[in-house]
C-alpha positions as CSV (number, residue, x, y, z in Angstrom):
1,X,57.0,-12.9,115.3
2,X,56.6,-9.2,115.6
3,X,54.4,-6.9,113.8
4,X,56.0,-4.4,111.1
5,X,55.5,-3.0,107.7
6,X,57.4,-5.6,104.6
7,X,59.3,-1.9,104.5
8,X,60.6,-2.1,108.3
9,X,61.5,-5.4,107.7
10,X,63.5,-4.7,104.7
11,X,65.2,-1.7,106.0
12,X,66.1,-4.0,109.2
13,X,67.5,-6.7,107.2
14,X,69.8,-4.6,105.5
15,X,71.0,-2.7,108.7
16,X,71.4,-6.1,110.6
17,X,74.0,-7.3,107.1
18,X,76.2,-4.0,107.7
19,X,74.6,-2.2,105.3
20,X,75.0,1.5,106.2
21,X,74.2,3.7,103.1
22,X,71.0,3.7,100.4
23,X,71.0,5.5,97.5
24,X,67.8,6.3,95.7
25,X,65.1,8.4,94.4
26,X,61.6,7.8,96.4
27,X,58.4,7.5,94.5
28,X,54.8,6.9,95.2
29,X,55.5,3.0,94.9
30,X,58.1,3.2,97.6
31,X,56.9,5.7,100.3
32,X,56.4,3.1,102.7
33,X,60.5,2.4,102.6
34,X,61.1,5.7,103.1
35,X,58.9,6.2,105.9
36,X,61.2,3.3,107.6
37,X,64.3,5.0,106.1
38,X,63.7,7.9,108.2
39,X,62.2,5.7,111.5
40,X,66.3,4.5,111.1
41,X,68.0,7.3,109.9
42,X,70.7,7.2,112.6
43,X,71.6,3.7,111.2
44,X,71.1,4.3,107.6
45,X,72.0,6.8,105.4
46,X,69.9,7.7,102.2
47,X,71.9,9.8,99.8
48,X,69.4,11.2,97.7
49,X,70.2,11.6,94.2
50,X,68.5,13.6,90.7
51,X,68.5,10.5,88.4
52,X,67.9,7.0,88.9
53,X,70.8,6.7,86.9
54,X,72.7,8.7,89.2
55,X,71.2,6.2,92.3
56,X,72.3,3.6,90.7
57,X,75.9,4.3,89.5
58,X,76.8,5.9,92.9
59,X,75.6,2.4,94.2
60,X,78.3,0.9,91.4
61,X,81.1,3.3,92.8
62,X,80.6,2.2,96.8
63,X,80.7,-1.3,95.9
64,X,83.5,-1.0,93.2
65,X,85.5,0.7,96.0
66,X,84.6,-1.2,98.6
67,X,84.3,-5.1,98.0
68,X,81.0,-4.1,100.2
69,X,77.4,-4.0,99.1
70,X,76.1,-0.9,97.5
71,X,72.6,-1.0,97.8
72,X,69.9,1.6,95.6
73,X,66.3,2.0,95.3
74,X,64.1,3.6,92.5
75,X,60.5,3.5,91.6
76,X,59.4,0.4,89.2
77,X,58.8,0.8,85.2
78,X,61.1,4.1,84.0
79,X,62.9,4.5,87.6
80,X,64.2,1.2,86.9
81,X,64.8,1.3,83.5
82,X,66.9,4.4,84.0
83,X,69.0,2.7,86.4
84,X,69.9,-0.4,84.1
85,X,73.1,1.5,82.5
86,X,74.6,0.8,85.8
87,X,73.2,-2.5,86.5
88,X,75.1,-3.9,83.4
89,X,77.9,-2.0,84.3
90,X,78.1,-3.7,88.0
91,X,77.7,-6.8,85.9
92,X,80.5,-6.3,83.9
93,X,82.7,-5.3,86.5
94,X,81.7,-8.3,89.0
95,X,80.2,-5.4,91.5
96,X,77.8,-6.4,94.7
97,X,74.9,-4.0,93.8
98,X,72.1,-4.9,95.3
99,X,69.1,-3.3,93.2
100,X,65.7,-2.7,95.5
101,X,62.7,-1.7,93.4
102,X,59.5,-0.9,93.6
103,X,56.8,-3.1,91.8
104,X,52.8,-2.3,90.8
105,X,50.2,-3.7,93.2
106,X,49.8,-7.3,93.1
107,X,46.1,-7.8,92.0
108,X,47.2,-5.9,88.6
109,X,50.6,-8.1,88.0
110,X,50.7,-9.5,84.6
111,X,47.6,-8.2,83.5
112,X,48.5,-5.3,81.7
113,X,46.0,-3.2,82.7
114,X,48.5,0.2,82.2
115,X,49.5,0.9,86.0
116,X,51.4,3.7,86.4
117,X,55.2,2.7,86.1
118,X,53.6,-0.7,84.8
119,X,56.4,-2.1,82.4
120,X,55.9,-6.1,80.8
121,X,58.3,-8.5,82.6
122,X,60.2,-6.2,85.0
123,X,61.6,-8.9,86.8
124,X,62.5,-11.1,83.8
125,X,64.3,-7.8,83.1
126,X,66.2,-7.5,86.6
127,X,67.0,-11.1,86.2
128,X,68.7,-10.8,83.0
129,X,71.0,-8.4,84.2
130,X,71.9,-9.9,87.4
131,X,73.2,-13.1,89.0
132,X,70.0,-13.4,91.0
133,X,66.9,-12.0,91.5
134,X,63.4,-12.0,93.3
135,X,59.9,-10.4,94.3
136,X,59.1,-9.9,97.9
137,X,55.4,-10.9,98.1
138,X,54.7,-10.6,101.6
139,X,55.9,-9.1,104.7
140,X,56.3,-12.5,106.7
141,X,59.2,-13.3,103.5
142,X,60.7,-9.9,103.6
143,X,63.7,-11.0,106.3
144,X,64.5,-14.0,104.9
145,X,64.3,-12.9,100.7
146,X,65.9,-9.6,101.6
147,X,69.0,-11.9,103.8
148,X,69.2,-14.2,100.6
149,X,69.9,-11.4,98.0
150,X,72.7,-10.5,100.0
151,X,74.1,-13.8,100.6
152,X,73.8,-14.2,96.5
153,X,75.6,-11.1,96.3
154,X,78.4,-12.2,98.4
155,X,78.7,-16.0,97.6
156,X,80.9,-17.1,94.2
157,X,80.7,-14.9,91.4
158,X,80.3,-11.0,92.8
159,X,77.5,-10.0,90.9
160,X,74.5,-7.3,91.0
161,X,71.2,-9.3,93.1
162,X,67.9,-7.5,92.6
163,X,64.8,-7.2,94.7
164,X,61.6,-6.3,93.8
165,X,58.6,-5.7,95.9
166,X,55.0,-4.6,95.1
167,X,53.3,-1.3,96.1
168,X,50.5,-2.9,98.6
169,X,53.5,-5.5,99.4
170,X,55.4,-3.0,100.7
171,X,53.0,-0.7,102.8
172,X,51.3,-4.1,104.1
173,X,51.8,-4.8,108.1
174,X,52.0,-8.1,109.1
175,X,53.9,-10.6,111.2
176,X,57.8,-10.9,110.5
177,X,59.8,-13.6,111.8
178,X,63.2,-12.3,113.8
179,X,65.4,-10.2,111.6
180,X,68.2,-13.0,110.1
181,X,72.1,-12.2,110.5
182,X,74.3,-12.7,107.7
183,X,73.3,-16.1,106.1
184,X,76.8,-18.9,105.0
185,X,78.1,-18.1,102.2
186,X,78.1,-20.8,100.0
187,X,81.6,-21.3,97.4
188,X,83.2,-24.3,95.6
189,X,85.8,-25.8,97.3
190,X,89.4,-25.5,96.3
191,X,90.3,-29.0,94.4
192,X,93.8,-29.7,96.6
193,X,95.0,-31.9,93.7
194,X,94.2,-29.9,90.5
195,X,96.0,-26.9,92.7
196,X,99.1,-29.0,93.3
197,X,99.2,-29.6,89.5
198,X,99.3,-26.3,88.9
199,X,101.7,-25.5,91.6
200,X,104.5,-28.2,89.6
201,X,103.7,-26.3,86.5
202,X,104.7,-22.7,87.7
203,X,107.3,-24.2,89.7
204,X,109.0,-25.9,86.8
205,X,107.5,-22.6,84.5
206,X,110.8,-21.1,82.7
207,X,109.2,-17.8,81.6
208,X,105.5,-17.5,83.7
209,X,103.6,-15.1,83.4
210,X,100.6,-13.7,85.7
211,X,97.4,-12.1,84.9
212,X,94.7,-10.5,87.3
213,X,91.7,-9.1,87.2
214,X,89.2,-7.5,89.7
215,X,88.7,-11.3,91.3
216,X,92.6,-11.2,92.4
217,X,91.5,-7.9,94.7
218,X,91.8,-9.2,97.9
219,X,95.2,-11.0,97.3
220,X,97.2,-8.6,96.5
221,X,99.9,-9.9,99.2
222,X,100.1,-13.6,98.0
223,X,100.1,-12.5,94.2
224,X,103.0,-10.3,95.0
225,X,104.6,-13.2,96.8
226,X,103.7,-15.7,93.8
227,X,105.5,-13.1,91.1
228,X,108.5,-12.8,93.3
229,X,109.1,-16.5,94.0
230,X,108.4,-17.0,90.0
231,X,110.0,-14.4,88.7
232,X,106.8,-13.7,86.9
233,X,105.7,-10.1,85.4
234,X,102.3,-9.2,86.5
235,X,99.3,-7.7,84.3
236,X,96.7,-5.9,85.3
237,X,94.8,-3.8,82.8
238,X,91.3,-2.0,83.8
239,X,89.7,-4.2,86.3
240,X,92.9,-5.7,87.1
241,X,95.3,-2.9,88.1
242,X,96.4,-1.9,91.9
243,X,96.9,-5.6,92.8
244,X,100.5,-5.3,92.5
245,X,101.8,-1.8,92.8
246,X,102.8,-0.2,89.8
247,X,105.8,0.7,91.6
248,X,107.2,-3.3,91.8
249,X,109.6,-4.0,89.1
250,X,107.4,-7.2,88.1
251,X,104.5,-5.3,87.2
252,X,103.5,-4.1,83.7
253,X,101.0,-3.0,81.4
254,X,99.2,-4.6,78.0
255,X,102.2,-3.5,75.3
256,X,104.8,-5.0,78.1
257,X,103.2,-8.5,78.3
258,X,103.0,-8.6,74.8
259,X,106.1,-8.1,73.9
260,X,107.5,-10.6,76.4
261,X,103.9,-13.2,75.6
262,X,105.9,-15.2,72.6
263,X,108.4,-16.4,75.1
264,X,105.9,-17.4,78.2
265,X,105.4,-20.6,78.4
266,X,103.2,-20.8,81.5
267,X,99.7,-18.7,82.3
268,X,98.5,-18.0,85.3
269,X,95.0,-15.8,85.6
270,X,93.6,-15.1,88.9
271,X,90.0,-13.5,88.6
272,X,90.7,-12.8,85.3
273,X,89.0,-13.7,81.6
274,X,92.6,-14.0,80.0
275,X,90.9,-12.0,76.8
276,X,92.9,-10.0,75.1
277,X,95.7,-12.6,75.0
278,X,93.9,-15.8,74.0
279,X,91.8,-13.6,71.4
280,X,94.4,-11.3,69.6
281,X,97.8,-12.5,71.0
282,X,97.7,-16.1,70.1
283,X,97.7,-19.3,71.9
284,X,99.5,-22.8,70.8
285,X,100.7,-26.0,72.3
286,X,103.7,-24.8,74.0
287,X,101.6,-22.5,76.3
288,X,100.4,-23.9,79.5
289,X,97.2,-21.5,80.3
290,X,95.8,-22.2,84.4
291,X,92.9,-20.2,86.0
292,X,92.1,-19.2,89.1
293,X,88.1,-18.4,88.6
294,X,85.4,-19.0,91.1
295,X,82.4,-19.6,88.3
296,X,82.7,-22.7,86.9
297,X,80.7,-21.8,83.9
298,X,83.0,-18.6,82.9
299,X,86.4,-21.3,82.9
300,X,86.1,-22.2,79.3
301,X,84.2,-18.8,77.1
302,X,87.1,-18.3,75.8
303,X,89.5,-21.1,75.8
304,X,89.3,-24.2,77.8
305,X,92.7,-23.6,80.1
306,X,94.6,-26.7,81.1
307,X,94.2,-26.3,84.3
308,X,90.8,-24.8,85.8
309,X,91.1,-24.2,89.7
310,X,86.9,-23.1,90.2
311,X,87.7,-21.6,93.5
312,X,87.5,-18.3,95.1
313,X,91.0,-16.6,94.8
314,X,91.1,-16.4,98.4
315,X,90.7,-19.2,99.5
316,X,93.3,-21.2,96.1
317,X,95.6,-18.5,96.7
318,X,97.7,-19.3,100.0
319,X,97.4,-22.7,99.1
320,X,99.1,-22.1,95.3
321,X,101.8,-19.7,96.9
322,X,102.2,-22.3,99.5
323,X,102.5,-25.2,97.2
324,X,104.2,-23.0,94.4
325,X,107.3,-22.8,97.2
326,X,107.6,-26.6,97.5
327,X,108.0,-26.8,93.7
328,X,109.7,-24.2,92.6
329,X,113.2,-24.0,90.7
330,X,116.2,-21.7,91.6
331,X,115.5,-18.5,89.9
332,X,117.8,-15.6,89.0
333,X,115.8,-12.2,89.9
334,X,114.7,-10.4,86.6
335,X,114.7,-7.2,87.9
336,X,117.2,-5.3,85.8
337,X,115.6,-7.1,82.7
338,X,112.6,-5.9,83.8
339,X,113.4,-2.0,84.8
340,X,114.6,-2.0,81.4
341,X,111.4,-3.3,79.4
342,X,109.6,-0.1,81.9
343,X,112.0,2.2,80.0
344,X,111.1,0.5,76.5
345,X,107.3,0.8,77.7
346,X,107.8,4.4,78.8
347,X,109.5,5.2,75.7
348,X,106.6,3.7,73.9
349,X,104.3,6.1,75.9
350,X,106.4,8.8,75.6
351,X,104.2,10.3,72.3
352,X,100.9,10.1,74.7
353,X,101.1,14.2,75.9
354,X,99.4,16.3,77.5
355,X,97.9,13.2,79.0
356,X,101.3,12.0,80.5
357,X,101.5,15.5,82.3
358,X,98.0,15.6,83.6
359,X,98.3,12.1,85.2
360,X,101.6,12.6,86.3
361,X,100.0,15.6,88.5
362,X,96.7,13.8,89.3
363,X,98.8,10.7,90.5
364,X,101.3,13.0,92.7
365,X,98.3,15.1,94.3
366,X,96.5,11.9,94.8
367,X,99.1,10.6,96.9
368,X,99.6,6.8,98.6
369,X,95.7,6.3,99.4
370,X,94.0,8.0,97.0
371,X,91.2,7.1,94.6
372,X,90.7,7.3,90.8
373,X,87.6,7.0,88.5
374,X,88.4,6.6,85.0
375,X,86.0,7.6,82.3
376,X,85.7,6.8,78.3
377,X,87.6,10.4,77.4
378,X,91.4,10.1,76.3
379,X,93.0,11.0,79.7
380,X,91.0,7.9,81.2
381,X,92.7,5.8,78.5
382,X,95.7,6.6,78.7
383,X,95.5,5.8,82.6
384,X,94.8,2.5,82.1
385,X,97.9,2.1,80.8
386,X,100.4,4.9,81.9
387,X,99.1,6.1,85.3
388,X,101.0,4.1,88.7
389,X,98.5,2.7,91.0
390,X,99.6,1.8,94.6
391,X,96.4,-0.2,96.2
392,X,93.5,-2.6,95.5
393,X,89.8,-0.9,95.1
394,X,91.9,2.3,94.0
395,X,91.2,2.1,90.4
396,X,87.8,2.2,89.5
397,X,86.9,1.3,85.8
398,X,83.9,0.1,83.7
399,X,85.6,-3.1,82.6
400,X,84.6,-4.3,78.8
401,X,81.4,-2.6,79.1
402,X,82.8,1.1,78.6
403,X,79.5,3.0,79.8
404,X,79.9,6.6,78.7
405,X,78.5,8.8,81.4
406,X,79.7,6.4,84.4
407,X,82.3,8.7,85.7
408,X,81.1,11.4,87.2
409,X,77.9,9.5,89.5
410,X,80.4,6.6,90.1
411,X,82.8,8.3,91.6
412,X,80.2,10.3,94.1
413,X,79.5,6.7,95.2
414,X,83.5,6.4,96.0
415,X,84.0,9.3,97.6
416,X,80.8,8.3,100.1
417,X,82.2,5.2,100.9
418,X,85.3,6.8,101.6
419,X,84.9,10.5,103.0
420,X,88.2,10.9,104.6
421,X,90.3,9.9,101.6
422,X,91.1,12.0,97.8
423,X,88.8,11.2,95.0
424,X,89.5,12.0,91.7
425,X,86.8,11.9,88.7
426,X,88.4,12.5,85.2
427,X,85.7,12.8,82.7
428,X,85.0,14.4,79.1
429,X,82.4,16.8,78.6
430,X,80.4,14.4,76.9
431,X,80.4,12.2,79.5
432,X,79.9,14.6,82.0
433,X,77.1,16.1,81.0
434,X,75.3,12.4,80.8
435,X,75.2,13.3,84.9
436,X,75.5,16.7,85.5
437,X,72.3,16.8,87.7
438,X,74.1,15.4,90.2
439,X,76.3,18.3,90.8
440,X,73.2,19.6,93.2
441,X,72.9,15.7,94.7
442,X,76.9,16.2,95.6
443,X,76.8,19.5,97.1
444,X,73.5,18.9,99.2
445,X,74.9,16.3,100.7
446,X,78.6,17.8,100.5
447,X,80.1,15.1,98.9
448,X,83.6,16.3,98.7
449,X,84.5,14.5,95.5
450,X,87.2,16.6,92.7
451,X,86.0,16.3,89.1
452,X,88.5,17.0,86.3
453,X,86.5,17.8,83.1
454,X,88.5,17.4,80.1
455,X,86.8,19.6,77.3
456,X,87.5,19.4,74.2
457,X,83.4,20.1,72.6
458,X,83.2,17.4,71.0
459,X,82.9,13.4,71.5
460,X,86.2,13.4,71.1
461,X,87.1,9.7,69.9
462,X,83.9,9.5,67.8
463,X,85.1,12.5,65.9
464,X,88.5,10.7,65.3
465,X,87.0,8.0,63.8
466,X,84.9,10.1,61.7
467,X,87.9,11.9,60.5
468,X,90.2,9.1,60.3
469,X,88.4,6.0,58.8
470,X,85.3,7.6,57.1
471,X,87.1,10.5,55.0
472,X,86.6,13.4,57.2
473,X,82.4,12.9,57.1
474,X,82.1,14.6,60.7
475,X,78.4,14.1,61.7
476,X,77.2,14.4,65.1
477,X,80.0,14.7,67.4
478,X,80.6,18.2,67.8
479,X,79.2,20.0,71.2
480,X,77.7,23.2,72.4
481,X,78.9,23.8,76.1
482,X,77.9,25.8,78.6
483,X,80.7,28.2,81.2
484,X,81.4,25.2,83.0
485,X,83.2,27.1,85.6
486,X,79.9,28.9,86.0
487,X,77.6,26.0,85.7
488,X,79.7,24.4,88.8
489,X,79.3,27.9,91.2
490,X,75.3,28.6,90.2
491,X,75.0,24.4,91.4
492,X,76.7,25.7,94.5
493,X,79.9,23.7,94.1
494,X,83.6,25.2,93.6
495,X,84.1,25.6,89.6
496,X,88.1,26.2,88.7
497,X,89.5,26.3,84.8
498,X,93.0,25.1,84.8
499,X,94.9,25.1,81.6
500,X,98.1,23.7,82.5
501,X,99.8,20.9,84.8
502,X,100.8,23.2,86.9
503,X,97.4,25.0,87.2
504,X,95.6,21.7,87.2
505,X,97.9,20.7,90.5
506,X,96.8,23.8,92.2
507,X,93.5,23.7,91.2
508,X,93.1,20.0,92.9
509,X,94.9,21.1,96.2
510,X,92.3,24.0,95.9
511,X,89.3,21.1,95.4
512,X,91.2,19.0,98.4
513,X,90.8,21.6,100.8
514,X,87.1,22.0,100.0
515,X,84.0,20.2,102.0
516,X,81.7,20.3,99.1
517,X,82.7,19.2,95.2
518,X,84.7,21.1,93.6
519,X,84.7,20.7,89.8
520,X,87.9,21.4,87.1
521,X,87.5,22.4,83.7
522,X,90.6,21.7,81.6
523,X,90.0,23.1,78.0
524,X,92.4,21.0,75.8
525,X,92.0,20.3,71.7
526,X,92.6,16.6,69.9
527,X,94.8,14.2,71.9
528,X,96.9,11.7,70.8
529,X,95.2,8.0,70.6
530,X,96.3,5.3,72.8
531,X,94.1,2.8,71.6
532,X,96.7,1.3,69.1
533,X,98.1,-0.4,72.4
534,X,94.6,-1.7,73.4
535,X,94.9,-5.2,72.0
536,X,98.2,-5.9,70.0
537,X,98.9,-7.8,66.9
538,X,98.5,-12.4,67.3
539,X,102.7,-13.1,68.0
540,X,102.3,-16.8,68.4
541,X,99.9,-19.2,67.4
542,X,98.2,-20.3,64.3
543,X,94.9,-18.7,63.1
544,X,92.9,-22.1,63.5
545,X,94.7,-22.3,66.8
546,X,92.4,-18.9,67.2
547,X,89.5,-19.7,65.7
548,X,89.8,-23.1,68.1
549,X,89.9,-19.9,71.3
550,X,87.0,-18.1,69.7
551,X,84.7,-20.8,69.7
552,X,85.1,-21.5,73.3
């Protein structure tokens, strides 16, 4: 036993787990983690932010980009309130964020006695929107709660963990047990028979088809070897996208898979919900679905799948490719079948301009390694469909949850976790200006991140609608901006106004060279809408057939 504050032994846990970088915004409830922040400031980093918000999301963009734990801390009540946007988001995007927040004293504790920051039920809240979550009550339990969250966060499903921890809790000194290493992580095992199943159905498959999501990042070798022994075109949209490279003749977008999804007659998803397929394509008896999904209780929300491998992909996916090579039947390569459907896509794409320019550019300057944070504006759109990605983790997206504002803080948290790589933030002004505080947080701590503001003075897509489906009745979605060229210099950062491809490639080169942020506005007007290929029309399948997938 040795004597130190809860805080110490908190701040030691994480260091002893690998965990290298906190962001946060101290308070009077947490002073006492900060003091033990700066006792181990050569072995933690605390990036300091303007927002909660921005604490949070920056957490969201490290572990998004990382596959490690991105770890933030904010005051109880309306510190953590403000930092729940991101919380859902990591949620939605299976991201290891660890949330560490403050708490009112212990004696006061469900007596609503109006603490400061006191909210009702704060960590029935934290649980609700994460995967696990628990209070810290004294400093002997510190180690060992504080080791726990981040085995939760690492074993089965990748979801956000929170801690809470009381004011008097915190500050308390007491005797702490020895600091834990990493704790086992604990994950269903792979079922060797329901896998070999599934290996005689692909191998026998005559037109399979593969889906991934973010739970297929860290396979990205064996589902490239999977499609190629199969024959099998490969979809990644959003979450999904940089586990085969875009560049591979076998991997498509949504309107691709679509068009080919009448004829498939075998499924595979790898980390993957299978959504927009089994709830707008169609399904029907001639379709074999199989997933590769490490939550048992996420196998049948949609549809129940004929074959359910509960497994972590990385452990069920050598074993599948393995097995899949025993099986399989002679197969012609597809490739000039499929270099042709790319043409048919591009063509399809073709109308999508000037966002097919910009991304074009950003994708060039970017190069081999770089990173890209999409945002809900129409150039981030259109990227999930049109714009090549190379690599896992270099993608970053909010999933189904579409949180407006995410961009900009996110991808500060990206370009932390990976300082000697390119970052690129595209982002509306709307959106942008949900963060914009944290222009100061990025050029204090010279966060060297390149942030393409799309402007168009308005909320763009709600506008559309407005015009388009409710007769013009615009309400509410036009914007007053400021000179954001000038807003970026008076923060200290590099502002640049680029109104061409051409400008905008030289102004990123110009942002790349910089050691601080540098941020690009792009003035453009109404864009073309690429949400027509969002979901697709049902090609197969009867309507109680998808009424049958709705229920489950």
């Amino acid at each position: 036993m040795q004597q130190m504050t809860t805080a110490e032994a908190i701040v030691r846990t994480l260091i002893a787990h690998g965990i290298d970088t906190v962001f946060g915004l101290p308070g009077v409830q947490n002073d006492a983690l900060y003091n033990a922040f700066y006792d181990h400031r050569d072995e933690i980093r605390v990036v300091h932010t303007r927002h909660e918000q921005g604490a949070a999301y920056m957490a969201l963009g490290y572990a998004l980009s990382t596959d490690r734990a991105g770890v933030y801390n904010v005051v109880p009540g309306p510190g953590f309130l403000n930092g729940t946007a991101a919380l859902s988001t990591a949620y939605a995007t299976n991201a290891k964020v660890l949330c560490l927040t403050g708490e009112i004293p212990t004696k006061y504790l469900g007596r609503h006695t109006g603490q400061l920051h006191e909210i009702n039920g704060q960590l029935d809240v934290l649980r609700s929107l994460t995967k696990w979550a628990a209070r810290i009550d004294s400093t002997a339990g510190a180690p060992s709660r504080t080791a726990e969250a981040i085995r939760q966060l690492n074993s089965g499903r990748p979801r956000p963990v929170g801690l809470e921890c009381p004011w008097d809790v915190l500050a308390a000194e007491g005797d702490a047990p020895s600091i834990p290493g990493p704790l086992p992580m604990s994950n269903p095992p792979v079922d060797v028979e329901t896998l070999e199943a599934a290996a005689r159905k692909l191998g026998r498959a005559e037109n399979p088809m593969i889906f991934v999501g973010r739970g297929a990042m860290n396979v990205s070798e064996e589902i490239t070897r999977l499609a190629e022994l199969l024959q099998a075109p490969v979809i990644g949209y959003r979450t999904g996208r940089g586990v085969l490279d875009s560049r591979h003749y076998l991997s498509h977008p949504n309107p691709a898979a679509h068009k080919l999804w009448p004829k498939v007659d075998v499924v595979l998803a790898v980390g993957s919900r299978l959504a927009i397929p089994q709830l707008y394509w169609g399904v029907d008896e001639h379709l074999t679905t199989i997933r590769i999904e490490v939550d048992a209780r996420a196998q049948d929300r949609i549809a129940r799948p004929d074959i359910a491998i509960t497994a972590r992909s990385e452990n069920a996916m050598p074993l599948l490719v393995e097995a899949v090579e025993t099986h399989n039947r002679v197969r012609p390569s597809r490739e000039t079948e499929m270099r042709a459907l790319r043409t048919e896509t591009e063509e399809m794409f073709a109308f999508l301009e000037p966002q097919t320019s910009f991304l074009r550019v950003i994708r060039e300057e970017l190069g081999e390694d770089g990173l890209f944070v999409e945002e809900l504006t129409q150039v981030g759109y259109a990227a999930r469909q049109i714009m090549p990605v190379y690599k896992p983790y270099t993608f970053i997206s909010t999933g189904y949850q579409g949180t407006l504002g995410w961009g900009f803080p996110t991808a500060l948290g990206v370009k932390v976790a990976h300082p000697d790589k390119p970052v690129i933030s595209v982002t509306g002004d709307g959106g942008f200006m949900f963060g914009v505080q944290e222009l100061a947080t990025a050029v204090q701590h010279r966060i060297g991140l390149v942030t393409l503001l799309f402007n168009d003075n308005a909320y763009g897509n709600v506008k559309r609608m407005q015009q388009k489906l409710y007769g013009n009745r615009v309400i509410a979605s036009d914007l007053h901006n400021p000179d954001f060229v000038r807003m970026a210099e008076s923060f200290g950062a590099r502002g640049i106004r680029a109104e061409t491809p051409e400008e905008l490639r030289q102004a990123i080169r110009a942002g790349f060279a910089e050691d601080g942020p540098t941020l690009v506005e792009i003035p453009v007007g109404e864009m073309p809408d690429v949400d027509r290929f969002k979901r697709g029309a049902r090609v197969r399948g009867t309507a109680e057939r998808s009424e049958h997938a709705l229920q489950w």
